[in-house]
KEDO-402193 format. One record per residue (C-alpha): y, x, z; residue in one letter. Coordinates in nm, 3 decimals, always signed. Last residue first. Layout:
<rs>
+---------+---------+---------+---------+
|       Y |       X |       Z | residuo |
+---------+---------+---------+---------+
|       Y |       X |       Z |       A |
...
+---------+---------+---------+---------+
</rs>
This chain:
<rs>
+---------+---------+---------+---------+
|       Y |       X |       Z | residuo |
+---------+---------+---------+---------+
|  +6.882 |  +0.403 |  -3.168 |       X |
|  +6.957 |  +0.007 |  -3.238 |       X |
|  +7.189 |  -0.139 |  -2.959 |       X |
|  +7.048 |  -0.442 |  -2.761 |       X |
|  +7.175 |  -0.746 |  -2.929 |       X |
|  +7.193 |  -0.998 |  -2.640 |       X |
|  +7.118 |  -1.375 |  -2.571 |       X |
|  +6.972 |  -1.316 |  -2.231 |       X |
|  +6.594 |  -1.416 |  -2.252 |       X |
|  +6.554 |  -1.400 |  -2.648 |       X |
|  +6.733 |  -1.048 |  -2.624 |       X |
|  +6.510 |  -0.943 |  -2.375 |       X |
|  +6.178 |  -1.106 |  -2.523 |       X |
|  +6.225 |  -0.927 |  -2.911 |       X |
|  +6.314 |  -0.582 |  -2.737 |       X |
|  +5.967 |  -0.619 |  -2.485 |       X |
|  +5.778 |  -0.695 |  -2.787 |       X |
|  +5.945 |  -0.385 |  -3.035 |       X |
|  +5.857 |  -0.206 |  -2.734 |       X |
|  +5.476 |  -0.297 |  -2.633 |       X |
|  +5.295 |  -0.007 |  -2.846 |       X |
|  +5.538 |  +0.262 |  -2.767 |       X |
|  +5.265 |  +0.519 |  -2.624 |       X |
|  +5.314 |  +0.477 |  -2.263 |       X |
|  +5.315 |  +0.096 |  -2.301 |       X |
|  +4.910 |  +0.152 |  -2.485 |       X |
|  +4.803 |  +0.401 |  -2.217 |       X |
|  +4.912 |  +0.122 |  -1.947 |       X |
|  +4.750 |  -0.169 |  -2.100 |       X |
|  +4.409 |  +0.020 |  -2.118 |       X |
|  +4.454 |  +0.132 |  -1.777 |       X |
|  +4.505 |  -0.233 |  -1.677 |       X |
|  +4.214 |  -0.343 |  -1.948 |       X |
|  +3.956 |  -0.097 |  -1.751 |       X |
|  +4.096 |  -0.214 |  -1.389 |       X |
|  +4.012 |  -0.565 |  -1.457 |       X |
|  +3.686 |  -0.500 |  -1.609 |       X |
|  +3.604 |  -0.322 |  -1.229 |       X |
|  +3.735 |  -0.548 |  -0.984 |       X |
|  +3.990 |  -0.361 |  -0.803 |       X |
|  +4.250 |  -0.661 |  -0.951 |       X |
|  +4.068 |  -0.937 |  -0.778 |       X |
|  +4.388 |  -1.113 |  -0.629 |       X |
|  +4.226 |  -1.051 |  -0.284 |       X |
|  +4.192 |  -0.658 |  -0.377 |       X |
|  +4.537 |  -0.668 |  -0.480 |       X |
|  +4.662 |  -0.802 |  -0.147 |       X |
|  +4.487 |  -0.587 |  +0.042 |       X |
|  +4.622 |  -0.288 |  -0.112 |       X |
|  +4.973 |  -0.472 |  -0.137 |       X |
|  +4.975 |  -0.488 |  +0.221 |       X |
|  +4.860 |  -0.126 |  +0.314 |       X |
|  +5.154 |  -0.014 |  +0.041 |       X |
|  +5.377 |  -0.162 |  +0.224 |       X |
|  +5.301 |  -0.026 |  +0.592 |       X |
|  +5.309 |  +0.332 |  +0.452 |       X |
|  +5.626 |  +0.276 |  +0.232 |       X |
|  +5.770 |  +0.116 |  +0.576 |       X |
|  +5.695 |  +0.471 |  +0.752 |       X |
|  +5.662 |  +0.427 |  +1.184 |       X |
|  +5.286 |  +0.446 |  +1.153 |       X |
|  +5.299 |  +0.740 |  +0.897 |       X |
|  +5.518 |  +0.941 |  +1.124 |       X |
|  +5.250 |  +0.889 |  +1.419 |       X |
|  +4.931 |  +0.957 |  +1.208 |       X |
|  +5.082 |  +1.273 |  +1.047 |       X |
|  +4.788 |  +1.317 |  +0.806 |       X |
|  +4.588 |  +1.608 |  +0.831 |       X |
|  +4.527 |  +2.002 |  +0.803 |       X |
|  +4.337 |  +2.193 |  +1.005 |       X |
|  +4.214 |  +2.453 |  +0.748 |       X |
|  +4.543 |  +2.542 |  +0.683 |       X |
|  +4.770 |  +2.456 |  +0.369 |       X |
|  +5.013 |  +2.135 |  +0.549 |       X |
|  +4.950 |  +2.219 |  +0.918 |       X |
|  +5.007 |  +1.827 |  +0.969 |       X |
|  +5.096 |  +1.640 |  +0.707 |       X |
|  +5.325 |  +1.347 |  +0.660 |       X |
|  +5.607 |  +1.567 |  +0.497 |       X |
|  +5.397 |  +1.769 |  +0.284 |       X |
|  +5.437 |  +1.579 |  -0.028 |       X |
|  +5.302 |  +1.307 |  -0.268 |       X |
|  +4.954 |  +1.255 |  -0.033 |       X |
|  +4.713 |  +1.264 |  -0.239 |       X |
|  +4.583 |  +1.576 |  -0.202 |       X |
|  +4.504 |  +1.541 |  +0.149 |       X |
|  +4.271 |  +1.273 |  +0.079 |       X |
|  +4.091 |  +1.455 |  -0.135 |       X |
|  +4.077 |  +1.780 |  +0.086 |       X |
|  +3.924 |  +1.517 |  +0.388 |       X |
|  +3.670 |  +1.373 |  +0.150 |       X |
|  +3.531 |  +1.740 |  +0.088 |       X |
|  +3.497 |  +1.832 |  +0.420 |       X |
|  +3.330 |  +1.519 |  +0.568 |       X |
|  +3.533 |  +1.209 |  +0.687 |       X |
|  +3.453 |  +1.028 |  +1.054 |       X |
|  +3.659 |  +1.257 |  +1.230 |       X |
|  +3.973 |  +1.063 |  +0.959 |       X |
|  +3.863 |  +0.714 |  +1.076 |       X |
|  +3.811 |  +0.816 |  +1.423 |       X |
|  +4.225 |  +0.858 |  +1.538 |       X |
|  +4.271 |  +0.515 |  +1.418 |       X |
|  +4.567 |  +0.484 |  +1.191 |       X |
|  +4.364 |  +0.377 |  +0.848 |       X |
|  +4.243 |  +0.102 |  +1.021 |       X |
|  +4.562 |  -0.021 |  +1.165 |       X |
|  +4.743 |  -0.013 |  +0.812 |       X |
|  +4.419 |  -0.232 |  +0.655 |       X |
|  +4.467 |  -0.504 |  +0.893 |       X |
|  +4.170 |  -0.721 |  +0.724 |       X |
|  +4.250 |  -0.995 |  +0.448 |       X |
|  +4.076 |  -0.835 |  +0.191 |       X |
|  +3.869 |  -0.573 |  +0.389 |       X |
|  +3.665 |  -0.867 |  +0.511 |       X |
|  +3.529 |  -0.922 |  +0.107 |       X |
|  +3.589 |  -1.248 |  -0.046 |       X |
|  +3.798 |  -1.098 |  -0.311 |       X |
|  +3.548 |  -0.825 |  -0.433 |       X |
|  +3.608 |  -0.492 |  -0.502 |       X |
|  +3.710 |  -0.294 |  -0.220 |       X |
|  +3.456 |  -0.424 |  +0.021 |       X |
|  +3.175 |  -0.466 |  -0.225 |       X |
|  +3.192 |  -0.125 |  -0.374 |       X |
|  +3.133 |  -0.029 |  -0.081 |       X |
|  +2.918 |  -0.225 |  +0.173 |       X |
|  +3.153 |  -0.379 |  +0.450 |       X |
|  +3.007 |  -0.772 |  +0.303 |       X |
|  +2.635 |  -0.592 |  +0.347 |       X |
|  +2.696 |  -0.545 |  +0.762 |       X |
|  +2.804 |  -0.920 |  +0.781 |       X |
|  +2.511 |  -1.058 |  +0.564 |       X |
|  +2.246 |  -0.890 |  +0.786 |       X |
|  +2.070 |  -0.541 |  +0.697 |       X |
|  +1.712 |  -0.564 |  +0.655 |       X |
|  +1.509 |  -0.279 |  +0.864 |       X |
|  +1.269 |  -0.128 |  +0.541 |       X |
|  +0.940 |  -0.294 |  +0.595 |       X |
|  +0.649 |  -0.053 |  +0.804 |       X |
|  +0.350 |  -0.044 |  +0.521 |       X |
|  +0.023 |  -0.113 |  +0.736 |       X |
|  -0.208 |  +0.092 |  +0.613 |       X |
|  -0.490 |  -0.073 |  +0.391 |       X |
|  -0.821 |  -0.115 |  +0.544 |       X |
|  -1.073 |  +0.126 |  +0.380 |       X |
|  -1.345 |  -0.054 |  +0.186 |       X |
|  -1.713 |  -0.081 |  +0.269 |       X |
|  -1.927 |  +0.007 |  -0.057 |       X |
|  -2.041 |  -0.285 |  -0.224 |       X |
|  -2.370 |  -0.362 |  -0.253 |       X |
|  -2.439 |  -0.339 |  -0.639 |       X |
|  -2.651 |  -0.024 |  -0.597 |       X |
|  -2.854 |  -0.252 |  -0.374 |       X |
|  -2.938 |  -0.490 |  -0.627 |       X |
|  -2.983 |  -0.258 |  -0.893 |       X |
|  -3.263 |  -0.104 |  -0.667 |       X |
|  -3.421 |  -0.425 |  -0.540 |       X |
|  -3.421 |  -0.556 |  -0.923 |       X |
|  -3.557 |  -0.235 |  -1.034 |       X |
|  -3.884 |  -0.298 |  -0.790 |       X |
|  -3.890 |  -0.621 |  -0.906 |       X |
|  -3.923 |  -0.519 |  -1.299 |       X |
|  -3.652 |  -0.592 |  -1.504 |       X |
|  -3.762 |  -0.763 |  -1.820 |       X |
|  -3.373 |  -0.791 |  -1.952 |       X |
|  -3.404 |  -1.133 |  -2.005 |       X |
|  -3.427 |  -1.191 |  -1.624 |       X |
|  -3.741 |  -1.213 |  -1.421 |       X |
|  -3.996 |  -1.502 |  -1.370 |       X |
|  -4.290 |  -1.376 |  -1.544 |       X |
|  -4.234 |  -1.069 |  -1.361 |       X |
|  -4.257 |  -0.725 |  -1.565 |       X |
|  -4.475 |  -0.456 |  -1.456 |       X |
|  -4.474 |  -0.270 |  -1.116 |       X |
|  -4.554 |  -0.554 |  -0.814 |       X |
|  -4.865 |  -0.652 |  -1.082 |       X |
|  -4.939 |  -0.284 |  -1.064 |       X |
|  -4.969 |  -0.270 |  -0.709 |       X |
|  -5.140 |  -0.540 |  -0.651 |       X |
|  -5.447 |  -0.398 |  -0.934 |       X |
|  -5.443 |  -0.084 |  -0.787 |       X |
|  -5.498 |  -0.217 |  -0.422 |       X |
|  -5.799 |  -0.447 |  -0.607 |       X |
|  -6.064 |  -0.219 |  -0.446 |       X |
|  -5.924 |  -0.223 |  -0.104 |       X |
|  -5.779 |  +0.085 |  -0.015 |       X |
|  -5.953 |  +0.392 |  +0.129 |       X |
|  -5.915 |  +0.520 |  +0.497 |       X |
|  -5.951 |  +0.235 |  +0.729 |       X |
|  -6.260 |  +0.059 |  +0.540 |       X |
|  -6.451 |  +0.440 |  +0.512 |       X |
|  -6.380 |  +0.467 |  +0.895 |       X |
|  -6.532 |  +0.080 |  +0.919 |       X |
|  -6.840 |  +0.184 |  +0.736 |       X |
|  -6.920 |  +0.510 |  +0.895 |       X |
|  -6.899 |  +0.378 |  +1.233 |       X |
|  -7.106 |  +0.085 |  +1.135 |       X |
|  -7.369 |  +0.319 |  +1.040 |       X |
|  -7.343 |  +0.549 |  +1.298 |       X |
|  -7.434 |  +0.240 |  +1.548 |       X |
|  -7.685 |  +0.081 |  +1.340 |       X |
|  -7.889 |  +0.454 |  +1.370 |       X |
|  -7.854 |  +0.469 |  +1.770 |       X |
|  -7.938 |  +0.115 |  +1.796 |       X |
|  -8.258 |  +0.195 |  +1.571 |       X |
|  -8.322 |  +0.523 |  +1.768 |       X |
|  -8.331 |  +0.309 |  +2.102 |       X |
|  -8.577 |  +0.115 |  +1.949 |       X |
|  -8.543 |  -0.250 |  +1.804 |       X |
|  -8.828 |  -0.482 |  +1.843 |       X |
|  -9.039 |  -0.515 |  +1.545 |       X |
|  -9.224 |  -0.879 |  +1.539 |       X |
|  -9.020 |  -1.093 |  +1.258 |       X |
|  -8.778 |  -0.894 |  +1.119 |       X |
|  -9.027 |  -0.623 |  +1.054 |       X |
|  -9.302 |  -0.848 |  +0.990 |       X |
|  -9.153 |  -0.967 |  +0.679 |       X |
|  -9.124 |  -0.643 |  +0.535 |       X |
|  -8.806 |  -0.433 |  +0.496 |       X |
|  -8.983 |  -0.158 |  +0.582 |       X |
|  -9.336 |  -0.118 |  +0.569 |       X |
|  -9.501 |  -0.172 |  +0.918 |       X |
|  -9.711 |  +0.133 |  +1.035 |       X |
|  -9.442 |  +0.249 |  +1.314 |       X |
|  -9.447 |  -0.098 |  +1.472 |       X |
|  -9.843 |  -0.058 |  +1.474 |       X |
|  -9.820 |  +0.318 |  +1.616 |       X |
|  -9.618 |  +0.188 |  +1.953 |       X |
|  -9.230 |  +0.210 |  +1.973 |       X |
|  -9.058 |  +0.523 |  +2.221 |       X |
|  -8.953 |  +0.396 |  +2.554 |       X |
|  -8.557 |  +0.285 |  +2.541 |       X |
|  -8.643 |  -0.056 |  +2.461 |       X |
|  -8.854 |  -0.076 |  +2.795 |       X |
|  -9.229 |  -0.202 |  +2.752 |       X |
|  -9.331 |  -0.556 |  +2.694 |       X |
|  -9.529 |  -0.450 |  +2.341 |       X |
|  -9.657 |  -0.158 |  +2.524 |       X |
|  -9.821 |  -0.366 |  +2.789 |       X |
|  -9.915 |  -0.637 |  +2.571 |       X |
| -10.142 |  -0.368 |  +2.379 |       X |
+---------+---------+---------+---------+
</rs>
């Protein structure tokens, strides 16, 4: 009996281990495990952890639920945590373009604007005002310079023929070297300037000239211009 009680673990048990009910107090006490036992504790623990690794733990549910309804903590609204992360990242805004870089218009300086029409005809301060207006008009690039159309309305201008080259062709053009030795010419450069100094180009000037000039045409300064002559030299012009 000793003998089989000190045999291997892997030899099979003897007929009194075999006898003793399960789960008996001799069981824990005197059986020694068998090679089946290990064999049978081995499945077993198999089985559990592969059942542990596949199913949830029983109060899975329950988290995620709680993660589902309502926080105790959450807005007014009763927005749930999960729509919280979605309505926050719906409000992430989306990466804007960068802008393209608008190139600013070159600026003109002070002394290019002051030879800007109607600025240099108009105004008294302008350069043409006291600039050597008969020179300018003589240089062989200011009439190149013209297109088509400009270079007809010049032309027909001029009062006659006489300072025009091929007067009627398509190369027609001022006389530049009969026009530089003309006094009318040179005059009429000077009083240009002169006007334009005195600020009669300016615009509401040149609207109450015209309107003077329509009215003398008409008779309506003539009983005036009687009424100051005689006053002036003490004489009765004749009645018509």
């Amino acid at each position: 009996m000793a003998d089989e009680l000190h045999s291997s673990p892997l030899s099979s048990p003897p007929e009194s281990v075999i006898d003793v009910a399960i789960h008996s107090p001799a069981e824990s006490v005197h059986r020694i495990p068998s090679s089946a036992d290990h064999q049978e504790l081995r499945a077993e623990t198999i089985q559990v952890n592969t059942t542990t690794a596949t199913q949830p733990p029983a109060n899975a549910k329950a988290i995620i639920a709680a993660d589902d309804s309502p926080s105790h903590n959450s807005d007014e609204g009763g927005q749930s945590n999960t729509q919280k992360r979605k309505a926050s990242i719906s409000r992430t805004p989306a990466p804007t373009k960068k802008p393209r870089r608008v190139v600013p218009a070159q600026r003109k300086s002070a002394q290019e604007r002051k030879w800007e029409a109607p600025f240099v005809y108009t105004d008294p301060k302008a350069p043409l005002a006291n600039a050597d207006l008969r020179a300018i008009l003589l240089h062989p690039d200011a009439w190149d310079i013209l297109t088509p159309e400009e270079k007809r309305d010049v032309l027909a201008k001029f009062p006659d023929g006489s300072h025009v080259l091929d007067a009627g062709t398509a190369d027609a053009r001022p006389n530049t070297v009969s026009l530089r030795n003309d006094d009318n010419f040179r005059h009429d450069c000077a009083r240009y300037c002169e006007n334009i100094e005195l600020g009669r180009h300016d615009e509401e000037w040149l609207r109450q000239a015209w309107t003077a000039h329509e009215k003398q045409k008409s008779g309506g300064f003539d009983a005036f211009l009687r009424e100051q002559f005689e006053e002036e030299w003490e004489v009765e012009l004749p009645r018509e």
